[in-house]
Every structure is written in structure tokens, then in C-alpha cells.
C-alpha positions as CSV (number, residue, x, y, z in Angstrom):
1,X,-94.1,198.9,-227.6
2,X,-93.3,201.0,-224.5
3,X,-89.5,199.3,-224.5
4,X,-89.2,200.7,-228.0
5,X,-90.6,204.5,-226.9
6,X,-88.3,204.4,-224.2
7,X,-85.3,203.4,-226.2
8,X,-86.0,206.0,-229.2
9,X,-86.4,209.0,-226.6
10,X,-83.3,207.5,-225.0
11,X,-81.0,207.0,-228.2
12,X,-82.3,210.5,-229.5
13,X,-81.3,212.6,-226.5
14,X,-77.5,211.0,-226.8
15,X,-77.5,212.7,-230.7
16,X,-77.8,215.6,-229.6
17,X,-74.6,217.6,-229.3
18,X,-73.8,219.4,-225.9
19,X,-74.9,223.2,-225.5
20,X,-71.5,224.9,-224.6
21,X,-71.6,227.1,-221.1
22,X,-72.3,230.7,-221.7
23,X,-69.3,232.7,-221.4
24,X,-69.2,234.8,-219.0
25,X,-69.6,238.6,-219.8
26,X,-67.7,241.5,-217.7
27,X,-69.8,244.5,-217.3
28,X,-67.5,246.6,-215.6
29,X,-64.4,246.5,-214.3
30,X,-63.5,248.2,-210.9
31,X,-60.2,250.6,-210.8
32,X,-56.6,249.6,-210.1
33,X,-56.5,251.6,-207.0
34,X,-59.3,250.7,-205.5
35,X,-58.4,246.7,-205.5
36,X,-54.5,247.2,-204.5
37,X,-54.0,246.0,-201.0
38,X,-51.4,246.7,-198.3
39,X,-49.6,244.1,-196.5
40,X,-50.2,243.3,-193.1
41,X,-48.1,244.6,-190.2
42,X,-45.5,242.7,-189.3
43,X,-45.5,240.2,-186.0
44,X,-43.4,240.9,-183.4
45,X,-40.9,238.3,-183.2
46,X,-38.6,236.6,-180.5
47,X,-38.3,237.7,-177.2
48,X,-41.1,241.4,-177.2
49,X,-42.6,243.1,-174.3
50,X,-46.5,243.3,-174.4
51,X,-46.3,247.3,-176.0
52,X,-45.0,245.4,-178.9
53,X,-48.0,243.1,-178.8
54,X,-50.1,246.1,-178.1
55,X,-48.7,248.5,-181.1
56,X,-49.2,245.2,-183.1
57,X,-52.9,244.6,-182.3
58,X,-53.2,248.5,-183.1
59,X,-51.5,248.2,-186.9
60,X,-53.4,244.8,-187.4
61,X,-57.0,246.8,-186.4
62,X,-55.7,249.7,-188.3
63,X,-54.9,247.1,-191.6
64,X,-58.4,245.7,-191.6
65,X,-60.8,249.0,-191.3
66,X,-58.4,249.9,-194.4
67,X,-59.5,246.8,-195.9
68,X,-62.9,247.2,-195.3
69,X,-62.7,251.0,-196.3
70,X,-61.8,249.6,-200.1
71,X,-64.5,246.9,-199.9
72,X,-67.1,249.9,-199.1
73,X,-65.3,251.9,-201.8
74,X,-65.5,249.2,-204.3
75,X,-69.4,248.4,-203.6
76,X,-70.0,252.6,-204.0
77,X,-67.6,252.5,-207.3
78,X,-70.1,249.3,-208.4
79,X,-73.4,250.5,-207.5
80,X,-72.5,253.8,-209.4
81,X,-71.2,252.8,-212.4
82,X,-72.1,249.6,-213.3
83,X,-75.8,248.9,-212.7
């Protein structure tokens, strides 16, 4: 009697069609401007002196506070219009 419990719950469970995922639903969408990035600075290549390296490291700091700058801008742009 138990084997034939077992096997309805079991049978019944495979008729049963499959729920689709929700789709997902965008709220708000954050500005152009605010998500266009700039490329990185270039490398010095071949045979450089250590300024090179040195105004390098500077563009390369310079590149990332950008890029933090527009991840800060992006949470303030959130926070204000979208919750």
C-alpha cells in the first residue's frame, strides 16, 4: 500500500507542466553618459626610460579614480531615481 502512495505522488508530480522563470523586469535604466567608458592609457612600449613608466602609472591612476567617479555617479543616479 505504501509502494502504491509513493508511486501516485511520484507519477503525479511528473504531469505537471514546468512553471516558466519569471522574466526579468527593468526598473530603470541608468543614462548613456554615465556608463560610457574611456580607454586605458596606452603602455609604453620598446625600449622607454622610467618617466615614461612614471607618466604611465600617473594616466593609469588617473583612468581608474575616473572609473570609480562613474561607478559613484551611477550608484547616486540609482539611489535617486529608481528606488
Amino acid at each position: 500500500m505504501h509502494r502504491l502512495c509513493l508511486l501516485l505522488m511520484l507519477l503525479s508530480g511528473c504531469a505537471a507542466a514546468p512553471v516558466p522563470p519569471p522574466t526579468p523586469t527593468v526598473l530603470c535604466q541608468v543614462p548613456a553618459g554615465l556608463l560610457a567608458t574611456q580607454p586605458p592609457p596606452q603602455r609604453p612600449q620598446g625600449n622607454y626610460q622610467q618617466r615614461e613608466v612614471a607618466h604611465y602609472l600617473v594616466a593609469l591612476h588617473q583612468w581608474g579614480k575616473q572609473g570609480w567617479a562613474r561607478l559613484i555617479a551611477v550608484k547616486q543616479w540609482t539611489q535617486q531615481h529608481c528606488e
